[in-house]
C-alpha positions as CSV (number, residue, x, y, z in Angstrom):
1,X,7.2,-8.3,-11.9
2,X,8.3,-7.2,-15.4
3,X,11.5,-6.2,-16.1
4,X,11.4,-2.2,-16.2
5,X,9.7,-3.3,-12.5
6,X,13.2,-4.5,-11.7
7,X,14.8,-2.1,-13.4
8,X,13.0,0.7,-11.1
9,X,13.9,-1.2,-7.8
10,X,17.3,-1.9,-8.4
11,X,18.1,1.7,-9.7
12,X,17.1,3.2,-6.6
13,X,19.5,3.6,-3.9
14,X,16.4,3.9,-1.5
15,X,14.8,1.1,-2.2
16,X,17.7,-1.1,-2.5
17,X,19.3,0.5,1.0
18,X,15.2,-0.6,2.3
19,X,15.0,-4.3,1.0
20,X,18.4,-4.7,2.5
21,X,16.9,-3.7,6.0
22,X,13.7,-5.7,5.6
23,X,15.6,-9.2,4.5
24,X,17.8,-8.7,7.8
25,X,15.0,-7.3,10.4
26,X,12.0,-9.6,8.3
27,X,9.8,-6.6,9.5
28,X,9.9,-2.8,11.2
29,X,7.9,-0.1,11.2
30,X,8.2,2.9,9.2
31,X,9.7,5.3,11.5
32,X,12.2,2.2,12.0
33,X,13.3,1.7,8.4
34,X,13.6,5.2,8.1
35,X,16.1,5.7,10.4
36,X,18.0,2.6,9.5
37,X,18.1,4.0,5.7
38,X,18.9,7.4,6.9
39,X,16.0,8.7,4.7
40,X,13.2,10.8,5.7
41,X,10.0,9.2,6.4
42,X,8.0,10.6,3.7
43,X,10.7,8.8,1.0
44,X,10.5,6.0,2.6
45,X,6.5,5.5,2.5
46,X,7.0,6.5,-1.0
47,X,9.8,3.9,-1.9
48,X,7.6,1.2,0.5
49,X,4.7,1.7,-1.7
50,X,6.6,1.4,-4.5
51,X,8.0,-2.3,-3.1
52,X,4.6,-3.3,-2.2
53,X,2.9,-2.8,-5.4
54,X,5.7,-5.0,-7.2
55,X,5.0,-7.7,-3.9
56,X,8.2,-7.6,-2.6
57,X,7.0,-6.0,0.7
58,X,3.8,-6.6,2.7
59,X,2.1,-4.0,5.2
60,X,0.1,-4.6,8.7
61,X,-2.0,-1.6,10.5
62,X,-2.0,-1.4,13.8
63,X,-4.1,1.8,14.9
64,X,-1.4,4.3,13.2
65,X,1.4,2.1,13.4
66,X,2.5,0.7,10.0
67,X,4.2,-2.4,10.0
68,X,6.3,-3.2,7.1
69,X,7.6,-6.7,6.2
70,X,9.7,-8.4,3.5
71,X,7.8,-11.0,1.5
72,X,10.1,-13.9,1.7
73,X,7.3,-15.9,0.1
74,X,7.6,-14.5,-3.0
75,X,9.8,-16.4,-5.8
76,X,10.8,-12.7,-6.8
77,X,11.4,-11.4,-3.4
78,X,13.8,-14.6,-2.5
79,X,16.2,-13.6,-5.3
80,X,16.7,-10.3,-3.6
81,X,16.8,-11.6,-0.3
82,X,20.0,-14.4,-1.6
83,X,21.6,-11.9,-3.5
84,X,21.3,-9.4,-0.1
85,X,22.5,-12.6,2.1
86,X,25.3,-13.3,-0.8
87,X,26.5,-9.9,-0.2
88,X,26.7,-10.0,3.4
């Protein structure tokens, strides 16, 4: 992840408001996150496929159902998750 990659994560309130949910839950579906991040569903796909293509969030298809979860294996992704846990 390079930094302007960081730089577009962390300036959005979205996707900061959605890596928060996803380091608590480890994984939701869409619908889910949405409602936890007050957001309407079609931001959050948007600011989940944003997270995914820097790898700090993974995705699982079930039929329709799109599962969503953080990717705690990720050197990146654990600095976000202490810094969420930190904050708690």
């Amino acid at each position: 992840m390079s930094a302007s990659q960081v730089e577009d994560v962390a300036s959005s309130r979205g996707r900061v408001r959605i890596l928060g949910i996803l380091v608590e839950a480890k994984e939701l579906n869409a619908t889910e996150i949405s409602r936890r991040a007050s957001l309407n569903y079609s931001s959050t796909l948007r600011h989940l496929d944003a997270l995914k293509s820097v790898g700090l969030v993974s995705e699982k298809n079930f039929g329709r159902i799109r599962i969503f979860a953080y990717n705690f294996q990720d050197a990146r992704a654990k600095i976000f998750a202490d810094l969420f846990n930190k904050l708690a």
